[in-house]
C-alpha positions, -999 to +999 in steps of 0.1 A: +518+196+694+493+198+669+498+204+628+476+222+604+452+217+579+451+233+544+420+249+541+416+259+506+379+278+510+355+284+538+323+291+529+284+294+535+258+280+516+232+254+515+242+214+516+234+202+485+237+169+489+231+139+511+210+138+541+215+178+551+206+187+520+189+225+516+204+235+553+225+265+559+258+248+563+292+261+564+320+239+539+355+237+545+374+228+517+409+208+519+437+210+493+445+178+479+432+144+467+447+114+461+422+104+435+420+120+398+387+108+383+401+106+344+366+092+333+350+129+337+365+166+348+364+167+383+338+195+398+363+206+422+398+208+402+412+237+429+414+215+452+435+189+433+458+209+417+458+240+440+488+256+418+467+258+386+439+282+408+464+310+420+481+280+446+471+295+476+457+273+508+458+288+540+475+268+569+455+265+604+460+253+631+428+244+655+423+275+671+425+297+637+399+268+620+374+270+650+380+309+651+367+307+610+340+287+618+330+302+645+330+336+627+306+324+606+286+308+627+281+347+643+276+361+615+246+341+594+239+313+620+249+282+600+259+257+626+265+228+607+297+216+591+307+201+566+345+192+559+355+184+524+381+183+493+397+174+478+401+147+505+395+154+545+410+123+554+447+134+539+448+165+563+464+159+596+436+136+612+450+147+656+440+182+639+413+181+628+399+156+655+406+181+677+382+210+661+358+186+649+361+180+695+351+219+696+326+226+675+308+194+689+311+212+722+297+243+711+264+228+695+282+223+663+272+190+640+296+185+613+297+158+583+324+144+560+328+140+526+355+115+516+361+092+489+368+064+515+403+053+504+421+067+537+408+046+574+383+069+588+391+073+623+370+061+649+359+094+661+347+105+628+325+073+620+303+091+649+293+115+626+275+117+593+299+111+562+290+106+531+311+078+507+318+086+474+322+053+458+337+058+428+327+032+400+348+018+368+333+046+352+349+071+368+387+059+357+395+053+388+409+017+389+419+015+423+449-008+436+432-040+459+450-022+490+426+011+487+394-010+474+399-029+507+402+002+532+370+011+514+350-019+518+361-018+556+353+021+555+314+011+543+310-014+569+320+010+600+295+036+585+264+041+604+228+045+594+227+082+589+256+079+565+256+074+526+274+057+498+273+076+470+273+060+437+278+090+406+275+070+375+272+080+339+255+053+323+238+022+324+270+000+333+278+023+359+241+022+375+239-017+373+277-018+390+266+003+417+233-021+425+255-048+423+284-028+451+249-018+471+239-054+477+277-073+479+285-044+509+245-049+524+253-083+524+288-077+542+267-055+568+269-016+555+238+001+573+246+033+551+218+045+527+229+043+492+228+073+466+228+076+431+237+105+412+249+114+379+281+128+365+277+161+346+240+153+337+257+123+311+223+111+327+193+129+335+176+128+371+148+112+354+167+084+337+181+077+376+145+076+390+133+049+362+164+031+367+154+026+404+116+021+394+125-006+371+148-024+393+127-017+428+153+001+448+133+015+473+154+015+496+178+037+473+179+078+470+185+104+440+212+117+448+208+159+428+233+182+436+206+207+446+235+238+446+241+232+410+205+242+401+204+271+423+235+287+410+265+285+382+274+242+378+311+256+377+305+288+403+330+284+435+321+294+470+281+288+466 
C-alpha cells in the first residue's frame, strides 16, 4: 500500500538552473524542509512553513501525481520533471519511486533538487539531481550525522549531476573551493556550481572569482527564472 506526497504546487516553466536550464520543464513542489537557512530569507518560504501561505498542500497518491503531470504534459508538452521543496527526499520515498517508475516509462526524464541531508535512494542517483550544499554562510551548522549522509550523498552522484554552492561572500566562495576539491578528492564526479544568495554578490564578482582561482572546471550557477520574471513571483 503506497502513501502520499504533499505536493504544495505543480507548475510549468523553464528550469532555471543546473544542467536543464532554459527547457520547458514541469516543477513539483513538496511541503516541508528540514533545513531553515537563518543566514539569508529562504526563496521558497511556502514550502517551509506551509501554514503561514494559506496551509494548504494537496495529498497524492501515485496515480493522482502522474494524472497532474501527465495533464500537463498534454497540454504544453513539457516532458521533463523536476521534483523539489522544500525537500523531495522527506516525502514518502516507495511513492514517489513509484511515479518517478511511470513517468520514466512514458518518455518522462525527471531531476531532483535536494539539499542532500536525507540518503538518496538508489533509484534516484540514476537520475540528474542537483546538491545544494549549503556553506557556513548560510546558518546552517549541521550536526556531523547530516554533514556525513551528505558527503556520502556527493560521492554516489553521477557525472550529469551538480553540487551547488550559493555563497554570499568571499569566505563562502573560498569554503566552497575548498568542499569542491576535499569531495573530488574523495571521488564526486558531480559538476560543481556556484551561485549567489540574493545578488549579496554579483554574477560578475562569481566569474572573476573563478578566473582568478582557475576553476575551469566550475559553472555560474544564475537562477535564469529570476531574470525573466518577479525574484519573489510563485508558480514561474
Amino acid at each position: 500500500m503506497s502513501g502520499y506526497l504533499k505536493v504544495l504546487e505543480h507548475y510549468t516553466s523553464v528550469q532555471g538552473e543546473g544542467f536543464h536550464t532554459g527547457k520547458l520543464t514541469q516543477f513539483v513542489r513538496f511541503a516541508g524542509c528540514n533545513l531553515r537557512c537563518p543566514g539569508w530569507p529562504c526563496d521558497t518560504p511556502q514550502a517551509i512553513f506551509p501554514n503561514q501561505y494559506h496551509g494548504k498542500f494537496d495529498r497524492d497518491i501515485p496515480d493522482r501525481c502522474v494524472a497532474r503531470i501527465m495533464r500537463q504534459a498534454d497540454t504544453n508538452g513539457a516532458k521533463n520533471v523536476c521534483f523539489t521543496g522544500g525537500e523531495p527526499f522527506m516525502q514518502d520515498n516507495e511513492t514517489l519511486r513509484l511515479v518517478v517508475y511511470v513517468l520514466i516509462e512514458q518518455g518522462f526524464s525527471v531531476e531532483f533538487f535536494t539539499n542532500g541531508t536525507f540518503p538518496l535512494p538508489f533509484w534516484a542517483t540514476r537520475h540528474t539531481i542537483m546538491l545544494d550544499w549549503k556553506l557556513k554562510g548560510s546558518g546552517e551548522d549541521l550536526k556531523f550525522e547530516l554533514r556525513d549522509i551528505r558527503a556520502k550523498n556527493a560521492r554516489s552522484l553521477h557525472g550529469e549531476c551538480g553540487i551547488k554552492f550559493v555563497c554570499t561572500d568571499e569566505k563562502d566562495l573560498r569554503e566552497a573551493v575548498m568542499t569542491g576539491e576535499q569531495l573530488r578528492q574523495f571521488g564526486s564526479p558531480a559538476t560543481f556550481w556556484l551561485g549567489t544568495a540574493w545578488d549579496t554578490l554579483s554574477e560578475a564578482d562569481i566569474v572573476q572569482f573563478m578566473k582568478d582561482n582557475r576553476l575551469t572546471d566550475w559553472r555560474l550557477n544564475v537562477q535564469v527564472h529570476k531574470y525573466i520574471y518577479d525574484p519573489e513571483a510563485r508558480f514561474v
